[in-house]
Each structure stands twice: as C-alpha cells, then as structure tokens.
VEXLUM-293015 format. One line per 4 residues: for each residue x, y, z of N, C-alpha, C, O, CB. Coordinates in Angstrom, 2 decimals. Glycine has a CB too. Layout:
// residues N
X:Y:Z:X:Y:Z:X:Y:Z:X:Y:Z:X:Y:Z ~ ...
This chain:
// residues 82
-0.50:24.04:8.93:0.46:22.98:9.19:-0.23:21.62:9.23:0.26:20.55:8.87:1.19:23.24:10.49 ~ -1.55:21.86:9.77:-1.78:20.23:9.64:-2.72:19.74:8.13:-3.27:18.67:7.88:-2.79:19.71:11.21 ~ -2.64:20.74:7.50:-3.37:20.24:6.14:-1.83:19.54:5.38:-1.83:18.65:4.53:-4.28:21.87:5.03 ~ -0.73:20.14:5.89:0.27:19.50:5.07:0.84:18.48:5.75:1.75:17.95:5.12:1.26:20.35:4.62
0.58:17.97:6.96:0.79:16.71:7.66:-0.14:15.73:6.92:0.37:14.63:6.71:0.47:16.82:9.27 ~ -1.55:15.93:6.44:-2.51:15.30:6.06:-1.86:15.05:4.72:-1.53:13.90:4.40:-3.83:15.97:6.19 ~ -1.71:15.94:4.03:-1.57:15.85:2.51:-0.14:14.67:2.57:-0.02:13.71:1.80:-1.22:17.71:1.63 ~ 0.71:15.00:3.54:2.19:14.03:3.51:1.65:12.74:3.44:2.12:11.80:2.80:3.30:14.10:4.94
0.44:12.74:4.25:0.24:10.65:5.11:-0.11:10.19:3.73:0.45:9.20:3.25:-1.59:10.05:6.73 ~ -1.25:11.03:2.89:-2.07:10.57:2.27:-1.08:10.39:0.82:-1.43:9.60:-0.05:-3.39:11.45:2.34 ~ 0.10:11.16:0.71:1.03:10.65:-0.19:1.80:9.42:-0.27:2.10:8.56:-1.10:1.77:11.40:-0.23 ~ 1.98:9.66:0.76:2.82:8.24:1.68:1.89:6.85:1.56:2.42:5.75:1.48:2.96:8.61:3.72
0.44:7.04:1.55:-0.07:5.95:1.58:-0.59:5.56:0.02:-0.69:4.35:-0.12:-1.07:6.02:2.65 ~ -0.95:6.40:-1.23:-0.38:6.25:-2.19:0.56:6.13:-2.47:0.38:5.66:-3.59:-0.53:6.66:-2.63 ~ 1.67:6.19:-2.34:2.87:5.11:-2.73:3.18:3.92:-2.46:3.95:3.23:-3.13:3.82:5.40:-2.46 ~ 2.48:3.49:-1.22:2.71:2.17:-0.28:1.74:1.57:-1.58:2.31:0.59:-2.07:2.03:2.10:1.79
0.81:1.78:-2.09:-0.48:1.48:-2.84:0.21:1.20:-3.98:0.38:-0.02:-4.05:-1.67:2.63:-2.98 ~ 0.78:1.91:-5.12:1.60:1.98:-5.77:2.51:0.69:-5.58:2.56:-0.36:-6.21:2.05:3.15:-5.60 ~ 3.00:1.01:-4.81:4.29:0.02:-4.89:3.82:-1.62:-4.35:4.42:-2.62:-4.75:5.67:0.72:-3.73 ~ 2.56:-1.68:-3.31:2.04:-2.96:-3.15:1.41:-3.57:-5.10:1.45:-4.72:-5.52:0.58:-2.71:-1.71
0.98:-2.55:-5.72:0.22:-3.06:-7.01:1.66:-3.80:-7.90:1.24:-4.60:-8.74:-0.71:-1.46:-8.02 ~ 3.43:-3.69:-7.88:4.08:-3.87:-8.39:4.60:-5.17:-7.18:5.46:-5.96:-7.58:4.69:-2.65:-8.89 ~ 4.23:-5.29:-6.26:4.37:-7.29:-5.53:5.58:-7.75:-5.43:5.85:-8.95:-5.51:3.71:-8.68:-6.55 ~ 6.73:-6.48:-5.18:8.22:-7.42:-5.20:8.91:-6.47:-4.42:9.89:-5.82:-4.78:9.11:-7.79:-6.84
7.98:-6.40:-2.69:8.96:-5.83:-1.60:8.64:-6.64:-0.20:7.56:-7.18:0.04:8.71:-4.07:-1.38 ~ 9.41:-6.62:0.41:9.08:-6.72:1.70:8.76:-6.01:2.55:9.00:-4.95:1.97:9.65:-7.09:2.14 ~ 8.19:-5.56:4.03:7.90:-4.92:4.68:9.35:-3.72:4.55:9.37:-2.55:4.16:7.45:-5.73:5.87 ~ 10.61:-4.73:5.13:11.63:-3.94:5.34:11.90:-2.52:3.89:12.17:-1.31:3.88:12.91:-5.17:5.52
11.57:-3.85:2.65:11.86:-2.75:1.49:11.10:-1.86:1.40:11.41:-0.73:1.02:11.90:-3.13:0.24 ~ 9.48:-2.36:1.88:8.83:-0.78:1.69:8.82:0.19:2.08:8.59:1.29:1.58:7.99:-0.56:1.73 ~ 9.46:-0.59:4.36:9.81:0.74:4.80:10.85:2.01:4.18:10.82:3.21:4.44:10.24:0.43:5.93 ~ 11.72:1.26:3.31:13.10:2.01:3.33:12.84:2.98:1.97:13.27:4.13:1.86:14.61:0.82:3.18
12.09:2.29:1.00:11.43:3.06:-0.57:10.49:4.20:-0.02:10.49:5.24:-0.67:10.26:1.80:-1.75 ~ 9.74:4.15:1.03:8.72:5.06:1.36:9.30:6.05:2.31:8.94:7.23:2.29:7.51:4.37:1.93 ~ 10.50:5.46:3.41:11.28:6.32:4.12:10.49:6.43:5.42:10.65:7.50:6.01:11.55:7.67:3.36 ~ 9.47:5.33:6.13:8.84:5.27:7.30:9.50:4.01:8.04:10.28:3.22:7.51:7.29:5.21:7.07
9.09:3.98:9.19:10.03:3.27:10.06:8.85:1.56:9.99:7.62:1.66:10.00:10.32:4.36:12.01 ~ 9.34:0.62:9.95:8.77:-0.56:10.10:7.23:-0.95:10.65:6.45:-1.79:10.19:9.62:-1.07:10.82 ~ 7.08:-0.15:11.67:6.08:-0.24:12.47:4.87:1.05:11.76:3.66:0.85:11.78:6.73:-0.01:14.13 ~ 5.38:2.06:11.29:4.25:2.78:10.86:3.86:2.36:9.50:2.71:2.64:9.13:4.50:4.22:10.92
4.81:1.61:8.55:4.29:0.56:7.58:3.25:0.04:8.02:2.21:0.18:7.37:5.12:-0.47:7.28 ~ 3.25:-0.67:9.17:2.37:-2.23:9.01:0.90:-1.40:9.62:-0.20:-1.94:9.73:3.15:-4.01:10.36 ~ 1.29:0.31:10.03:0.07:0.75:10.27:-0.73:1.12:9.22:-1.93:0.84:9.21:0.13:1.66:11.02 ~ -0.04:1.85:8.13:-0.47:1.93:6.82:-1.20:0.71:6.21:-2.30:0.67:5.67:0.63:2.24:6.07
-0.36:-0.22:6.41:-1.03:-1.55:5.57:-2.24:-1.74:6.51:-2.96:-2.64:6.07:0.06:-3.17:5.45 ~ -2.56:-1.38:7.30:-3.94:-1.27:8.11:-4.73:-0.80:7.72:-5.71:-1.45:7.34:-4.05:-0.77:9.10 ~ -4.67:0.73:7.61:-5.01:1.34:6.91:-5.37:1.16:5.85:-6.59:1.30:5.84:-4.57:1.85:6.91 ~ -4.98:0.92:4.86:-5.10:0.10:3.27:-6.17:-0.91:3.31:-7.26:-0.59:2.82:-3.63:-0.81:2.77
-6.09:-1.60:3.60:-7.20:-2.94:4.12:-8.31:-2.12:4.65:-9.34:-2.11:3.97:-6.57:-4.15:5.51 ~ -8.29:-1.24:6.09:-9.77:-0.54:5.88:-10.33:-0.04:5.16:-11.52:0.21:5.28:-10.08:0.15:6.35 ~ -9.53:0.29:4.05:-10.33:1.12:2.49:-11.25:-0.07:1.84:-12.38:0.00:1.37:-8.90:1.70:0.96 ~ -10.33:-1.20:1.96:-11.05:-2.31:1.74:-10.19:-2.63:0.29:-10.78:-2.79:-0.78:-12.83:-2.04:1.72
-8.86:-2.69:0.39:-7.56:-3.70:-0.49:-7.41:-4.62:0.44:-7.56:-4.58:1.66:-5.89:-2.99:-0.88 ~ -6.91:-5.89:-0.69:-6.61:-7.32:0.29:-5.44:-7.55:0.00:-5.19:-7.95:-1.13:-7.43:-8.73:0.06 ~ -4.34:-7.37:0.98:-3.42:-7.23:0.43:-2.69:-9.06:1.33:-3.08:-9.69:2.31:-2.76:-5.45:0.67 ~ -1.56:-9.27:0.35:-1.64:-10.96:0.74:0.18:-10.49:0.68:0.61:-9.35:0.52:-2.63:-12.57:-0.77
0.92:-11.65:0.84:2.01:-11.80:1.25:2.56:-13.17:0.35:2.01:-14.13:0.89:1.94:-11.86:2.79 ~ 3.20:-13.54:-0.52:3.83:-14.39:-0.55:4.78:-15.34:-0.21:5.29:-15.04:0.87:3.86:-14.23:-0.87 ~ 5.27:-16.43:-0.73:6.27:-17.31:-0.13:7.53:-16.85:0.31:8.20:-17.45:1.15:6.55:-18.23:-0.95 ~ 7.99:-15.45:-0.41:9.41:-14.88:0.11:9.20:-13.91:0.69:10.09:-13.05:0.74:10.42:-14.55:-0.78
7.68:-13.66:1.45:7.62:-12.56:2.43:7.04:-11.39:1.82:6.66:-10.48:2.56:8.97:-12.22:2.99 ~ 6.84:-11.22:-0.08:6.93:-10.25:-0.72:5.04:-9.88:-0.19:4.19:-10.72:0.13:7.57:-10.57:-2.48 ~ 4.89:-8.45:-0.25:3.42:-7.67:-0.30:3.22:-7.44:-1.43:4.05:-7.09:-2.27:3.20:-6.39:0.39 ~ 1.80:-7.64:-1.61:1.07:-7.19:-2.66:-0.44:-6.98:-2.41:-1.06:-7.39:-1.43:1.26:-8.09:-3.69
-1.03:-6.10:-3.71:-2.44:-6.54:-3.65:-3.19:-7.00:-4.53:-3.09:-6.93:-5.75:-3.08:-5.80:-3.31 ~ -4.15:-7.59:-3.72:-4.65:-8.89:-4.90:-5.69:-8.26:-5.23:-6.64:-7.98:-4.49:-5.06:-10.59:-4.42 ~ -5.47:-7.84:-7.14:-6.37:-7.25:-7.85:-7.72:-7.76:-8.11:-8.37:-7.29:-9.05:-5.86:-7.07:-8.85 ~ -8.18:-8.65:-7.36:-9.33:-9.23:-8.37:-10.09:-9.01:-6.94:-10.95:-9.81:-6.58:-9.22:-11.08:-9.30
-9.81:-8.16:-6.34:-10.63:-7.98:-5.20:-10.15:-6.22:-4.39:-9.95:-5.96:-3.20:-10.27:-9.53:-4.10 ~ -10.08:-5.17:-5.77:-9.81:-3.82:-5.69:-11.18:-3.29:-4.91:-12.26:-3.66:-5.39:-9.49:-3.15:-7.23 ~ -11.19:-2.75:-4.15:-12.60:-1.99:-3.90:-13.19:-1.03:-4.93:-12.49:-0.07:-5.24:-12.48:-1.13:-2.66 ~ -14.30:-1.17:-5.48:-15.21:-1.05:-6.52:-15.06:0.67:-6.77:-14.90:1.24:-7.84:-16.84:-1.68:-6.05
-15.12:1.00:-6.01:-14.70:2.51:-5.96:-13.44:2.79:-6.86:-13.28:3.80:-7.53:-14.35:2.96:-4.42 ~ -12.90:2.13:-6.79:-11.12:2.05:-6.85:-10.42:1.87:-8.44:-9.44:2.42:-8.96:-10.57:0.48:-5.88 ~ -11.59:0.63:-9.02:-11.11:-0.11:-10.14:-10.88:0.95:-11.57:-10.14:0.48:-12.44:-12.29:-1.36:-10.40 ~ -11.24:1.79:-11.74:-11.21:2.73:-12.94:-9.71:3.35:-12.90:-9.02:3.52:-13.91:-12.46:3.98:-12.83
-9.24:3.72:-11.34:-7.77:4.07:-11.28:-6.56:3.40:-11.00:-5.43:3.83:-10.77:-7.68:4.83:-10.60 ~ -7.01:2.31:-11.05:-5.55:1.46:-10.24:-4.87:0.45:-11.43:-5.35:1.01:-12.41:-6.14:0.20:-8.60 ~ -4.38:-0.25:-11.77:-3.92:-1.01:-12.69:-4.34:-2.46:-12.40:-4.14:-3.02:-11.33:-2.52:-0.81:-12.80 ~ -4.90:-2.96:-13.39:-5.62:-4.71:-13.27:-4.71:-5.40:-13.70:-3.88:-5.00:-14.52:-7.03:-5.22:-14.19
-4.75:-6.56:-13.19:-3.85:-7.76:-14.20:-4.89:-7.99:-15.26:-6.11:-8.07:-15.08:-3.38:-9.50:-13.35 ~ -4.07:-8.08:-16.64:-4.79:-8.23:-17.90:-5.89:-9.82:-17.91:-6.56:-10.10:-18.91:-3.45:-8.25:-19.17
C-alpha cells in the first residue's frame, strides 16, 4: 500500500511539472486539473523547486517554469523553448 501512495504523489507531481512547462494556470486551476486541494499544491510547488525548477508566476497570477534554468539532470526530458 505504500509503494502505491508513493507511485500516486510522484504522478501527481509529474503532472503539476507537465502542466507548469505549458504556463497558463493558476494555483486554483492547477489545483482543480490535478484534483489536490490548494494547499497541497503550493506543497508540491515546494517540492518542485527542491529538485531545483524555478518556477515564476506572472502578471495574471499564471505558474510556470522557467526553462532556461531546468536542472541539468532534467534537460534531455523536459521540453525547451526553441
């Protein structure tokens, strides 16, 4: 049971990943696309940043992450701006 609690988070936090690389949600939208409650979002996005993504916020609140600073580990799988 808890390898599939593990395997859930770690899905959950690839998608938050996923969907921060596409830059057109808000906290509220990501909670509701990912199906976690507000507050365990902004723990994830914690999370995310300790991997070492920089993830920034724009003028209408929207999340994203800013590719030109992917953790080096990272860059072969994630999608770059051209």
């Amino acid at each position: 049971m808890e390898n599939k609690k593990l395997t859930n988070k770690i899905k959950v936090l690839f998608r938050i990943v996923e969907l921060l690389q596409a830059g057109n949600y808000t906290a509220s939208q990501l909670s509701e696309l990912v199906g976690i409650p507000n507050r365990t979002l902004h723990r994830y996005l914690l999370k995310i940043e300790d991997i070492g993504f920089v993830i920034d916020k724009d003028f209408k609140g929207r999340f994203f992450i800013n590719n030109s600073v992917v953790p080096d580990f990272l860059k072969g799988y994630l999608k770059t701006a051209a």
